[in-house]
C-alpha positions as CSV (number, residue, x, y, z in Angstrom):
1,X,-92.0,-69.2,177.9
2,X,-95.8,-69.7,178.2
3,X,-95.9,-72.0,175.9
4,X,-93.2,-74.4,177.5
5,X,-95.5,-74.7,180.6
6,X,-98.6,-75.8,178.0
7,X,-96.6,-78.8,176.8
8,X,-95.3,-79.7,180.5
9,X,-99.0,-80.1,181.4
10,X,-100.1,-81.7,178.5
11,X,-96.8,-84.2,179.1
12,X,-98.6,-85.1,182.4
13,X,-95.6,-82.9,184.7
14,X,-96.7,-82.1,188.0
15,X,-96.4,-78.5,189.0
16,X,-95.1,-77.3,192.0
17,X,-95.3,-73.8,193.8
18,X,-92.3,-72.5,195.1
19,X,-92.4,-69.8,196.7
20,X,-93.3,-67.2,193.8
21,X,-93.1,-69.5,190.9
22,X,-94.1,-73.0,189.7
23,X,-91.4,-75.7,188.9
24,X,-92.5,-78.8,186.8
25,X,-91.3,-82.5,187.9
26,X,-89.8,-83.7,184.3
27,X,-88.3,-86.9,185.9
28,X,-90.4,-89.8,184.5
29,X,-92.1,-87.5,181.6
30,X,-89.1,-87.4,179.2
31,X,-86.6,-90.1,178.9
32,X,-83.5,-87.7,178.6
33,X,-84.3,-86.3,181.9
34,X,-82.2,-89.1,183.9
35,X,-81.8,-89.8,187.5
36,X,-77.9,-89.1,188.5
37,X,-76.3,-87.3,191.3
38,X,-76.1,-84.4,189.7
39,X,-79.6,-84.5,187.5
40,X,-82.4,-81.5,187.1
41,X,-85.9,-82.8,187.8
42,X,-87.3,-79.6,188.1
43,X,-88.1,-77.1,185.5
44,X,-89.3,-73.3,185.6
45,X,-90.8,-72.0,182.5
46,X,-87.7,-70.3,181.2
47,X,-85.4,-73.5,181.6
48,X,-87.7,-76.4,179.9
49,X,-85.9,-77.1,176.3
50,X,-88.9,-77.9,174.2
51,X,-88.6,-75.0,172.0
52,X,-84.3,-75.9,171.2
53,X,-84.1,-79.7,171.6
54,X,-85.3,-82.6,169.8
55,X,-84.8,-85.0,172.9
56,X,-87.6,-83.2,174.3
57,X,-89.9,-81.9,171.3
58,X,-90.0,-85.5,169.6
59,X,-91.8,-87.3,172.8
60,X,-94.5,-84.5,173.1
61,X,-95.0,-85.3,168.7
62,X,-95.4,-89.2,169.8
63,X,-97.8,-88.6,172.8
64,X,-100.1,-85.7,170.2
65,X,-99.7,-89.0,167.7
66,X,-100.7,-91.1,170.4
67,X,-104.0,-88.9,172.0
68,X,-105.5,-88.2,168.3
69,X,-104.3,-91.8,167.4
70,X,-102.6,-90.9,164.3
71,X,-101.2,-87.9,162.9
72,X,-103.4,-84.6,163.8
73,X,-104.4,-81.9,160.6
74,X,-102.7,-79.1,162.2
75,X,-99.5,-80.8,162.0
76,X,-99.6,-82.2,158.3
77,X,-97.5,-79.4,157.2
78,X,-94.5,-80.7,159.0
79,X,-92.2,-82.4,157.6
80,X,-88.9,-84.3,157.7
81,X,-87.1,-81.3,156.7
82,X,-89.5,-78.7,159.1
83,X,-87.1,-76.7,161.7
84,X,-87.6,-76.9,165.2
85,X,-89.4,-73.9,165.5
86,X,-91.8,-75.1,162.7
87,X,-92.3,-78.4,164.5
88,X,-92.8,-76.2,168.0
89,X,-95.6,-74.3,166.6
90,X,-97.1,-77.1,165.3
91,X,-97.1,-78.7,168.8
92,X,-97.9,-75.5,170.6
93,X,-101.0,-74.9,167.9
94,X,-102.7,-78.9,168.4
95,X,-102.2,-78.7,172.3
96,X,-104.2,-75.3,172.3
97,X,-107.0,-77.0,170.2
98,X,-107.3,-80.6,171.9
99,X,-107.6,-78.4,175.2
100,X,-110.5,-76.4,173.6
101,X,-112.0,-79.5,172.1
102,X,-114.7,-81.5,174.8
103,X,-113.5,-84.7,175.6
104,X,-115.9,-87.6,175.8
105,X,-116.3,-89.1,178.9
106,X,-116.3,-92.6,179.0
């Protein structure tokens, strides 16, 4: 899931390289990922939940709500009644363009 890994970094998670693959520190970017005994903090592509569960889709909508202050064109379309999926693509679509888009430096 390629596209998992694009919202990670947009979420601010820092990669890691493991051996042959990259794990993603989610501890401290999404409040469901708690601290415990027996807690995952670290995430390969294939095992971030952005594309299945709202407790990690709906804080990557706040933050796109939060970078283009307000609610970006490309995700208009979605509504209340939008699936997952709909709402993924949507996310997956405006991270693409706001990485394409030059930022002004301040």
């Amino acid at each position: 899931m390629n596209d998992n890994k694009l919202i990670a970094e947009f979420m601010g998670a820092k990669p890691f390289v493991l051996g042959g693959s990259t794990e993603y520190e989610m501890y401290g970017v999404l409040d469901c990922i708690e601290d415990g005994a027996n807690e995952k903090h670290y995430f390969i592509d294939d095992e971030m939940r952005f594309h299945e569960s709202w407790d990690w889709l709906k804080p990557v909508v706040d933050e796109i709500e939060q970078v283009n202050e307000g609610v970006p064109e490309q995700m208009l379309h979605v509504s209340l009644y939008s699936t997952i999926d709909e709402v993924y693509e949507a996310v997956v679509y405006f991270i693409q363009e706001y990485r394409l888009t030059p930022k002004e430096v301040v």
